[in-house]
C-alpha positions as CSV (number, residue, x, y, z in Angstrom):
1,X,-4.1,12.9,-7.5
2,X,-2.5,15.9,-10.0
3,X,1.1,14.3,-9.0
4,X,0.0,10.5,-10.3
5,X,-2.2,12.6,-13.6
6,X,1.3,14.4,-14.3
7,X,3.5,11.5,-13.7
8,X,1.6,9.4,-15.7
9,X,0.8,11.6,-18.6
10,X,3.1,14.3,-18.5
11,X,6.4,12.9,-17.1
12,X,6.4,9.2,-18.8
13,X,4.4,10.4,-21.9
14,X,7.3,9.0,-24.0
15,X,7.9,6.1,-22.2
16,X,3.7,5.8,-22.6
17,X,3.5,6.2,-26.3
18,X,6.0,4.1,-26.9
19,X,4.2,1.1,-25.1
20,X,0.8,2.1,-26.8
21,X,2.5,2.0,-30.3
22,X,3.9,-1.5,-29.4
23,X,0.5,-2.9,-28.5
24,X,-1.1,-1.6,-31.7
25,X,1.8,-3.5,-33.5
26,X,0.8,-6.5,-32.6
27,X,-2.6,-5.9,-32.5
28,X,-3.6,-5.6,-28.7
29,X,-4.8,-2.4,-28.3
30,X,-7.3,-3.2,-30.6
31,X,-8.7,-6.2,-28.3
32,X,-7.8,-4.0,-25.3
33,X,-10.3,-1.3,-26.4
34,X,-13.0,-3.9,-27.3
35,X,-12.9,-6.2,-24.8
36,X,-11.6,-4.1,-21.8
37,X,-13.6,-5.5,-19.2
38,X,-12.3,-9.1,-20.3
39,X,-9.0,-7.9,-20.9
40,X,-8.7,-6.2,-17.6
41,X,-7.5,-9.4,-15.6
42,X,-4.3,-9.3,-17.5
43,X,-3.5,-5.7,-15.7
44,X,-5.1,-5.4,-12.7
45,X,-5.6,-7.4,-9.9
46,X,-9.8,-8.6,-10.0
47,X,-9.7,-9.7,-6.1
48,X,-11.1,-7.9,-3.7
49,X,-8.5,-7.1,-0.9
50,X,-8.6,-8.6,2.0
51,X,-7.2,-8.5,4.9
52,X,-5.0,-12.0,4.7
53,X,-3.7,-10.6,1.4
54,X,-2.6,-7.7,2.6
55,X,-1.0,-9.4,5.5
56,X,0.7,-12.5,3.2
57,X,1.7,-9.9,0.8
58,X,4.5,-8.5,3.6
59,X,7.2,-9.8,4.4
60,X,7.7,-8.8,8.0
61,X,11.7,-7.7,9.4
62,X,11.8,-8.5,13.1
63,X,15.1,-7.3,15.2
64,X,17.2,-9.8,16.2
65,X,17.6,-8.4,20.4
66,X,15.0,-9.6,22.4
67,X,13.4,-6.4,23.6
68,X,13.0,-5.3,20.2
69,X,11.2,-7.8,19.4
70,X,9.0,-8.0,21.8
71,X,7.6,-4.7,20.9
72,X,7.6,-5.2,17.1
73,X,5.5,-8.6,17.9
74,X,3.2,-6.6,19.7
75,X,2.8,-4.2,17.1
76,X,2.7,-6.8,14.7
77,X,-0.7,-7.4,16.6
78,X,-1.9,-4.3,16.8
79,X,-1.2,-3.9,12.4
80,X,-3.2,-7.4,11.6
81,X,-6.2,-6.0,14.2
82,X,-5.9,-2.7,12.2
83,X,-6.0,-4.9,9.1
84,X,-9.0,-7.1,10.3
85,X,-11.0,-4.1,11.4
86,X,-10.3,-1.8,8.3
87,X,-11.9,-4.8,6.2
88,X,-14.8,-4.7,9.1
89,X,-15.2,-1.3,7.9
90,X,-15.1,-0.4,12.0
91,X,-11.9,2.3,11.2
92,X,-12.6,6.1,10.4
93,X,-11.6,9.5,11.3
94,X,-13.8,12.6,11.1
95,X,-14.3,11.8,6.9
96,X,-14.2,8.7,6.2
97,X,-14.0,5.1,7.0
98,X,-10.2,3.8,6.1
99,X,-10.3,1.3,3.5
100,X,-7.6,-1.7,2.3
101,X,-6.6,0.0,-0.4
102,X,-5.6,3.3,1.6
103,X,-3.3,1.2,2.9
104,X,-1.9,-0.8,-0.1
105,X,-1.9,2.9,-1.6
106,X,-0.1,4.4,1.4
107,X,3.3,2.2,0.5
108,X,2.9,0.6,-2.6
109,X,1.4,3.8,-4.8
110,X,-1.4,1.8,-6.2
111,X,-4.6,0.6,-4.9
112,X,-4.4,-3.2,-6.1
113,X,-1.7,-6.0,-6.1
114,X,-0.4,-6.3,-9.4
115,X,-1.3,-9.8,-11.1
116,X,1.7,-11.1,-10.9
117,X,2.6,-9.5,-8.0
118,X,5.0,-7.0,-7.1
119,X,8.5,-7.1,-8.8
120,X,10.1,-6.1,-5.1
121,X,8.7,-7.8,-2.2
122,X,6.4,-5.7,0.3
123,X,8.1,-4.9,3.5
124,X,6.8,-4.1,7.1
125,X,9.6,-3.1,9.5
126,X,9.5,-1.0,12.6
127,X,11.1,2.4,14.1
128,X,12.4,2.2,17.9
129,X,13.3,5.6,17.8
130,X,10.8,7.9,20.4
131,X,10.8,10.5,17.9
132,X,9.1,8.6,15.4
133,X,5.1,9.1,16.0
134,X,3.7,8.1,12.7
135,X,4.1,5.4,10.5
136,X,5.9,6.1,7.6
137,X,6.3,4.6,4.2
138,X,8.5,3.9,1.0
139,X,7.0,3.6,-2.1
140,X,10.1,2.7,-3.9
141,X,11.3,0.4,-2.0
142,X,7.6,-0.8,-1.3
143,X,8.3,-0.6,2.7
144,X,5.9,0.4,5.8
145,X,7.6,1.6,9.1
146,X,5.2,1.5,12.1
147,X,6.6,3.5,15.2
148,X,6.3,0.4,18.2
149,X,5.6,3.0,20.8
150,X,1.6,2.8,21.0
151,X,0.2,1.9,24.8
152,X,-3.1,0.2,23.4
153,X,-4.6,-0.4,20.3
154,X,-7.0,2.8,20.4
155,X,-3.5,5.0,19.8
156,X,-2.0,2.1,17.6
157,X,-5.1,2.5,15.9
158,X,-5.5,6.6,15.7
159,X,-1.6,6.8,15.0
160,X,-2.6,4.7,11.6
161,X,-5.5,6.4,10.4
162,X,-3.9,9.4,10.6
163,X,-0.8,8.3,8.6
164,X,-2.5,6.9,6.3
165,X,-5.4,9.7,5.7
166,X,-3.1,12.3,6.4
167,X,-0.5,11.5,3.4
168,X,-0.3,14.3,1.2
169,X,1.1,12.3,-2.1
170,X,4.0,10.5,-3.7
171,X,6.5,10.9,-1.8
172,X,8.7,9.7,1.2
173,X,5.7,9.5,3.1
């Protein structure tokens, strides 16, 4: 939370100011401050998140050998049940119960889809390597990487909540 407060005011203050003084110019700060609640459509998405938006909103990168795939299909599975159950509310650890937007947050940095969507297009690929036991993510390059070695959904499962709780900030997660 202090990195986005100091990225956003600290870092890009210039770049912030800037875009403030060009709405006042033309007079839309002034209806953004009075009518914020109407105004609000226009920069952040109203719609709840669902599941199927999550899941239309990736553009999933399957290998090409057989094998591979096989495994990224079943894990492919295993992420849309996540999904599905995560809107259920039925996935927690110890805390809390794992919500849509931890995910959306967990590669993306923000916990909505933009209105007019994203300017690069959401990506779910997959790591083969036995090393890898956690999913990782991009949030530059708006990517998810889900390890395909998971025996059931329970680990599938457990391996995701904690990737996704246990994320410490913006960075190469």
């Amino acid at each position: 939370q202090a990195l986005k407060v100091h990225y956003t005011f600290t870092y890009s203050k210039a770049e912030t100011d800037q875009f403030i003084e060009g709405l006042e110019t033309v007079g839309i700060m002034d209806a953004l401050k009075t009518y914020s609640s109407i105004m609000q459509v226009y920069f952040i998405q109203v719609e709840q998140l669902n599941a199927s938006s999550i899941k239309d909103l990736l553009s999933v990168e399957y290998s090409r050998d057989t094998g591979k795939k096989q495994l990224e299909i079943t894990t492919y599975r295993y992420f849309s049940n996540y999904l599905d159950k995560i809107e259920d509310q039925a996935v927690r650890n110890e805390e809390r119960t794992v919500e849509l937007s931890d995910i959306l947050m967990f590669f993306t940095w923000t916990t909505h889809i933009p209105p007019g969507g994203f300017q690069t297009q959401p990506t779910l690929s997959f790591l083969h390597n036995h090393n890898d036991k956690l999913a990782t993510s991009s949030t530059c390059s708006l990517t998810l990487r889900v390890p395909v070695h998971s025996n059931s959904w329970e680990d599938f499962s457990a391996m995701m909540t904690f990737s996704i709780l246990g994320s410490e900030g913006f960075h190469n997660t």
